[in-house]
C-alpha positions in Angstrom: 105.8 114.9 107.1 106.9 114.8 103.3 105.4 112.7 100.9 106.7 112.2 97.4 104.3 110.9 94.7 106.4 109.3 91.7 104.4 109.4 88.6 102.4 112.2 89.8 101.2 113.6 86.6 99.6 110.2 85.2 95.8 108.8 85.5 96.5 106.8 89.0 98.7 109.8 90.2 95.8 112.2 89.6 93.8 109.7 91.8 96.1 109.8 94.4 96.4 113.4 95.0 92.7 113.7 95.1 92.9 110.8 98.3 95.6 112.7 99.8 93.9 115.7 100.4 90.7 114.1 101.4 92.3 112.3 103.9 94.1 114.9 105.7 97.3 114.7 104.2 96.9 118.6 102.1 99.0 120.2 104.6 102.5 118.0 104.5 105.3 118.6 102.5 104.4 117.3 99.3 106.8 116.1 96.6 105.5 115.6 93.0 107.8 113.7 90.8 107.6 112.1 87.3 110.0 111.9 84.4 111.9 113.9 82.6 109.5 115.5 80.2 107.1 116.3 83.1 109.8 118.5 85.2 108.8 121.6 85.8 105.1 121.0 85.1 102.6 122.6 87.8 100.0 120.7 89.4 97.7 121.0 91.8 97.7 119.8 95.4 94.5 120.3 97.4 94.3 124.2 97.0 97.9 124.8 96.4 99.8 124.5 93.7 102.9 122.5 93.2 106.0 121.8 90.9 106.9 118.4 89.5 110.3 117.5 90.0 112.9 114.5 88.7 112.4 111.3 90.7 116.5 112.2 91.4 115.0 115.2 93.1 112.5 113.7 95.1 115.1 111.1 96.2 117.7 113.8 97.5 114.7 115.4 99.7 114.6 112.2 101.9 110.7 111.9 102.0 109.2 110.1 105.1 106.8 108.1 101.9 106.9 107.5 98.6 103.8 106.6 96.8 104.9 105.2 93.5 102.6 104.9 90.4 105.0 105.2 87.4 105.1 101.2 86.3 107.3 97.9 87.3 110.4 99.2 85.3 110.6 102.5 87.5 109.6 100.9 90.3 112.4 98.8 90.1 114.8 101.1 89.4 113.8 104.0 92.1 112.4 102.6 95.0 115.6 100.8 96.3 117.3 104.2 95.9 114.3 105.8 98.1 114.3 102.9 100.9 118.1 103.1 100.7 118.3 107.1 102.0 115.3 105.5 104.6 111.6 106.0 103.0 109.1 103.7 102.7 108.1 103.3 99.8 104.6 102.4 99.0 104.6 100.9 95.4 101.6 100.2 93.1 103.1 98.4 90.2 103.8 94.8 89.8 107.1 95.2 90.7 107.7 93.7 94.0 104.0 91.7 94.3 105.7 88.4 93.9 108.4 88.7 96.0 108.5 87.0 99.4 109.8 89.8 101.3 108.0 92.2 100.4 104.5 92.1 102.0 101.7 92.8 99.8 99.0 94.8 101.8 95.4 95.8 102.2 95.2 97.0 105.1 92.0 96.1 106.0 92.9 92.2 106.3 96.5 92.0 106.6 98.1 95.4 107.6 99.7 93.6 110.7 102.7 92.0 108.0 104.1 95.4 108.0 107.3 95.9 110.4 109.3 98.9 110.8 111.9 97.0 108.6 109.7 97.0 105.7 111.3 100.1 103.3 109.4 98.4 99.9 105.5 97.8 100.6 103.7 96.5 97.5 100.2 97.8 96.5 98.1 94.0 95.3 96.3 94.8 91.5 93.5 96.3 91.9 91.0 93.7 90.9 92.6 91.5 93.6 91.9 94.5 96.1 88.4 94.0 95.7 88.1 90.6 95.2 89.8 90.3 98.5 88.1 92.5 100.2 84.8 90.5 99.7 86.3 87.2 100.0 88.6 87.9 103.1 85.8 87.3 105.9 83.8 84.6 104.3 87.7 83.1 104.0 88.1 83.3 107.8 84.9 81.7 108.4 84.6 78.7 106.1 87.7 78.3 104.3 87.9 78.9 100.6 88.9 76.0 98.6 88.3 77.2 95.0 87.8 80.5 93.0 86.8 80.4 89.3 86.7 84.5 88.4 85.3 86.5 85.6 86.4 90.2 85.5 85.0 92.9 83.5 87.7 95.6 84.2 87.2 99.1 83.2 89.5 100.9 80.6 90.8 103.4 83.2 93.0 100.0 84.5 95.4 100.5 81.3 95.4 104.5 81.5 94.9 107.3 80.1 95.4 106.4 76.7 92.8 103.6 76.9 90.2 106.5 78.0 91.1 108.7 74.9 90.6 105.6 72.7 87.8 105.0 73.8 86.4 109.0 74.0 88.0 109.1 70.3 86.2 105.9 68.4 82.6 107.2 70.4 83.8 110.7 68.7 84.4 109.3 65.4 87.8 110.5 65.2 91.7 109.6 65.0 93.8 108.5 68.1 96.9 106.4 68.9 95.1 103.0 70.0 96.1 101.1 73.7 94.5 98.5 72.4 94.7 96.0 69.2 91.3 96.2 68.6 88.3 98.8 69.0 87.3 99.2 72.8 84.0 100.6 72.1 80.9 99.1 71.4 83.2 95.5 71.8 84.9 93.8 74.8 87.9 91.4 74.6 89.7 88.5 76.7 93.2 90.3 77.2 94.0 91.7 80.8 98.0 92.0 80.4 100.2 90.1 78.5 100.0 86.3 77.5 102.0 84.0 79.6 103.4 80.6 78.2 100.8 78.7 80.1 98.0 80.6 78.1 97.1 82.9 81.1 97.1 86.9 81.1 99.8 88.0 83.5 96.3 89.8 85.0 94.9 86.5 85.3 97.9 85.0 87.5 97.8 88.5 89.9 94.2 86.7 90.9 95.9 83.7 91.9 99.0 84.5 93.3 98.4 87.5 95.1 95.1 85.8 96.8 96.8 83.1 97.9 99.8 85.9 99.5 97.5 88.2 101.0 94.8 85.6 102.6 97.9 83.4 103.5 96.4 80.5 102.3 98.6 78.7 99.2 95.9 75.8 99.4 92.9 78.1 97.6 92.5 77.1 94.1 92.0 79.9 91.9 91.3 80.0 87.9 90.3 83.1 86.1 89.5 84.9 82.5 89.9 88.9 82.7 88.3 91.1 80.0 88.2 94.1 78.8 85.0 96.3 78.6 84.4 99.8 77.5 83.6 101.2 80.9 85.6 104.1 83.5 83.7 103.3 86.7 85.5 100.4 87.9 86.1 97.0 87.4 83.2 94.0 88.3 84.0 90.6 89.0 81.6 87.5 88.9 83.5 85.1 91.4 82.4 81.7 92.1 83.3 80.7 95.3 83.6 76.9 96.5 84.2 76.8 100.3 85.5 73.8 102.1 82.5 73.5 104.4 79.1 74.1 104.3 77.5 78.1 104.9 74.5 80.2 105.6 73.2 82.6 103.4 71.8 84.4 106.5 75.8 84.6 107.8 77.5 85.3 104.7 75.4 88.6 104.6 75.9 89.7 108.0 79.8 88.7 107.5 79.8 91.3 104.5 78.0 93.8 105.8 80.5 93.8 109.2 83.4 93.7 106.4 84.9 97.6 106.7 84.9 98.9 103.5 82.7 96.7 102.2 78.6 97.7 101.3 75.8 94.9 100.5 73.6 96.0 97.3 71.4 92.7 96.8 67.7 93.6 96.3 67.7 91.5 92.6 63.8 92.1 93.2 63.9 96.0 93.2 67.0 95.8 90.2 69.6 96.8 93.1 72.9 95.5 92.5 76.4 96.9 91.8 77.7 98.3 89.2 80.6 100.6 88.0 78.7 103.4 86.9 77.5 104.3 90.5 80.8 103.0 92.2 82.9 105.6 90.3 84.4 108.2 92.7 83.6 105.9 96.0 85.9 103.9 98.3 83.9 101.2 99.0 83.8 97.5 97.3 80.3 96.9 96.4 78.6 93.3 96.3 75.4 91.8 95.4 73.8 89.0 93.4 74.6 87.1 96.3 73.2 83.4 95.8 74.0 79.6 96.4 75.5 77.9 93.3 73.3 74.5 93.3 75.4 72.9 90.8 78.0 71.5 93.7 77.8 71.5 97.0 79.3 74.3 100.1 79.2 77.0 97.2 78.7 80.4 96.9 78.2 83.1 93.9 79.0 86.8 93.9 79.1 90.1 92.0 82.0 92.5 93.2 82.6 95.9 92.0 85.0 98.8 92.6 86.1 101.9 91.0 89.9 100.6 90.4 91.3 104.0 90.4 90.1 104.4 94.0 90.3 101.4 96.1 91.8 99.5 93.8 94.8 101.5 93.8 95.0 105.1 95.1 92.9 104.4 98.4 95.0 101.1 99.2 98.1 103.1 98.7 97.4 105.8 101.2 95.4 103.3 103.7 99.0 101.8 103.8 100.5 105.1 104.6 97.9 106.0 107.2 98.3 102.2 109.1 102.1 102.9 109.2 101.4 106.3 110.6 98.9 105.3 113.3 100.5 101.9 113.9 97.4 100.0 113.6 94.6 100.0 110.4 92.8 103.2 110.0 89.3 100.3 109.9 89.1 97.2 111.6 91.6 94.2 110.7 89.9 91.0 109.7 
């Protein structure tokens, strides 16, 4: 099988290589592409080593799959050229998220959208992925009605030059900023760009892309993303409002059936998650798991994730792996 990466030499692409090789994938043909100032670069791919080469490149060597982390713009451009010569193309930008036809995947809850038509799959943001991923069986159970959201998403979510910000103000020396303001020692409400009705384009992936993936447009979601000076992973406080009434008792064993998913809730011996100990890991942690008294059928939660993991480069290659096998490599909610 061959397998191009497209933005192979970036912070996500990095990531993905890693997940490749750990999931069995070190002994296809691999294809590492990027732009033009990266052609001709070596990497490394499991214990070989490997040379990048022009997305035009990767294109002409008809890969089976084409992971893409290289933003919306060459997303856009590329991937219709790749699905038009017959790969799939796998694509973890923003690019094709909103669009109808293109389904929008994790495949632990909704892998079974995927047809052998499907050329273009879309990768969901990666604070969706594990918001989802916690929500999804409590969902099927009691019906969400309403999500109100607070995420405290890591630095590594912007790149690589949000990380050398952030290494250089701790160092006490010069760097090109990501961000308009100091990252360290502060935190800020901007996730994305601001949208004319005052909303981060971050903050409408929440909505949109829960409603598309748990095929419910009823749920209610509203949302405030920030920025903290963290690498681990992103954390989420979500508040959710079902439409009937639960059981704490069941909304633990429903989490801890969830694949993927891992319970940390002993408030009493200070266990909970957090993204210094998710870093590296696969799994969507949850605790501070706890009845909201101020209204009735609701429900609080703490969900956390390294981003660069299951919130992008694990999803990705899940996808891969459920078209390969023809059913999810866990089980489907």
């Amino acid at each position: 099988m061959k397998i191009a990466l497209v933005g192979a030499t970036g912070l996500v692409g990095g990531v993905m290589r890693k997940v490749l090789v750990e999931r069995g994938f070190d002994s296809c043909e691999f294809i590492p592409a990027a732009s033009s100032k990266s052609v001709g670069k070596k990497l490394m791919f499991g214990d070989r080593e490997v040379t990048v080469v022009s997305v035009e490149d990767a294109i002409a060597q008809k890969p089976d799959f084409a992971i893409f982390s290289a933003g919306s713009a060459a997303s856009l451009e590329y991937a219709p050229k790749f699905a038009a010569v017959g790969t799939v193309v796998i694509d973890n930008s923003a690019a094709w998220r909103s669009d109808p036809n293109i389904p929008l995947v994790v495949p632990e809850i909704n892998g079974d959208v995927i047809t052998p038509a499907d050329k273009i799959i879309a990768n969901p943001n990666c604070s969706t992925i594990q918001m989802v991923m916690a929500l999804a069986p409590l969902h099927k159970r009691f019906g969400i009605k309403r999500l109100v959201v607070a995420t405290y998403q890591s630095i590594t979510g912007t790149g690589k030059k949000a990380v050398d910000q952030l290494m250089s103000e701790r160092a006490g020396m010069p760097c090109d900023p990501a961000y308009p303001y100091p990252i360290d020692m502060n935190l800020f409400p901007h996730g994305g760009s601001f949208t004319d009705n005052g909303y981060t384009t971050e903050e409408m992936k929440l909505l949109n892309e829960t409603r598309k993936i748990l095929r419910d447009n009823d749920i209610q979601v509203t949302s405030t993303v920030v920025r903290v000076p963290v690498t681990g992973g992103h954390s989420e406080a979500v508040n959710v409002e079902f439409r009937q009434d639960y059981d704490l008792a069941e909304v633990y064993a429903l989490l801890n059936d969830m694949p993927g998913v891992k319970v940390l809730d002993a408030p009493a011996e200070n266990v909970y998650p957090m993204p210094k100990y998710a870093e590296g890991l696969d799994d969507v942690f949850v605790g501070r798991i706890r009845r909201d008294f101020s209204q009735p059928n609701s429900l609080n939660l703490w969900v956390v994730a390294d981003n660069l993991r299951k919130g992008a480069a694990t999803n990705a290659v899940q996808i891969m792996q459920y078209i390969c096998s023809g059913s999810t490599p866990v089980s489907r909610v």
